[in-house]
C-alpha positions, 0 to 999 in steps of 0.5 A: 580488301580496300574496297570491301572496307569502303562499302562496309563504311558507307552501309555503317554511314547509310544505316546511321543515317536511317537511324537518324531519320527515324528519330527526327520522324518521331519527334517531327510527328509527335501528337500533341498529347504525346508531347504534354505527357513528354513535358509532364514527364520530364520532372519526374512524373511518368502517370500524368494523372498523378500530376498536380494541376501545378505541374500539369498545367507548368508543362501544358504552358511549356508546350503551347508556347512553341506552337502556332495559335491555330494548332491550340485548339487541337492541344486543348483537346488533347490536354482535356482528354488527359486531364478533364479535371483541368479543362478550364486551366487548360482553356484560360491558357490557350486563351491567354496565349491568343490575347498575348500574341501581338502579331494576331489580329483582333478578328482572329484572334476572336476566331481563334478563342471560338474554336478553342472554346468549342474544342474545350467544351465538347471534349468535357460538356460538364465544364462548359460554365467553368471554362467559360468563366475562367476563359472570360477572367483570361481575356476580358476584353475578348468577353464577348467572343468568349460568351458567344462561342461558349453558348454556341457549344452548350445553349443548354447553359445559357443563363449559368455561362453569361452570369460566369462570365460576366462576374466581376473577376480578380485583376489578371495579374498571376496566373495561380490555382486555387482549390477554393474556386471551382475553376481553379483559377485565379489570376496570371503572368502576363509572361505566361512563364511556367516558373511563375506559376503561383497557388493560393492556399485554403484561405484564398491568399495568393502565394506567389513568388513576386508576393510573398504571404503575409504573417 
């Protein structure tokens, strides 16, 4: 009886064991677009084409921060194809998250902003100025980066994307959404902390929690 108790342990051991594994598999394996629906969802949104920009870009931030540059491109994708209406939030952030990692060299970081770039156009063609613009206000000093990879991906917007992204942009200070610019972006945290995301209102005044609107 002793014995036949021993082995009925183990298999209870062994088959917890399995269990386990399988989870951590899952997780371990997780696409990037399970992953920004997981963090969409963990507020209380279970269709993530009813998310708000706000929130939907909140959690693309909350995620992207945790990977390695070279696997934005591939969360980019994955973000568009979720929500092509927020192609160039979701471009401006990857972008900005590459400008800020200080471990990464200029040269490659440049790469890094052309793939990312590509990537966002092809998934959504129609948003090749748009993304270019809100890529540009993201990373001025990688303008040129941004511009080339850009017209490289839609030479058809050649004219329309060097005039985006070269307009005079906002100071990059907070990273908010408007819904009066076409990119729905204005600005961002250096911090990149998706508690500080702001919003303008229908006036175009920044509402942001560092800045509270006038009366």
């Amino acid at each position: 009886m002793n014995a036949l108790h021993q082995s009925k342990v183990l298999l209870r051991h062994l088959l917890l064991f399995a269990c386990g594994c399988g989870l951590l598999a899952v997780t371990a394996f997780a696409t990037p677009a399970e992953e920004i629906t997981r963090a969409v969802e963990v507020n209380g949104v279970s269709d993530v084409s009813q998310a708000t920009p706000r929130h939907f870009v909140k959690a693309f931030i909350a995620v992207t921060l945790r990977v390695e540059p070279r696997e934005l491109p591939n969360y980019v994708i994955a973000a568009i194809n979720l929500r092509p209406d927020l192609a160039p939030n979701v471009v401006a952030v990857a972008v900005k998250i590459v400008s800020k990692k200080s471990e990464t060299k200029p040269a490659l970081q440049c790469v890094l902003i052309e793939r990312i770039i590509r990537a966002a156009i092809a998934s959504n063609p129609d948003a090749a100025v748009s993304i270019a613009k809100a890529s540009a206000s993201a990373s001025p000093t990688l303008r040129r980066c941004v511009i080339s990879a850009a017209i490289a991906a839609a030479p058809e917007a050649k004219d329309q994307i060097v005039e985006a992204a070269t307009a005079k942009t906002i100071p990059l200070a907070f990273l908010t959404f408007s819904v009066a610019d076409s990119t729905g972006l204005s600005s961002w945290t250096t911090a990149l902390n998706p508690a500080n995301i702001s919003q303008v209102g229908d006036n175009g005044v920044v509402n942001s929690p560092e800045q509270p609107p006038s009366h």
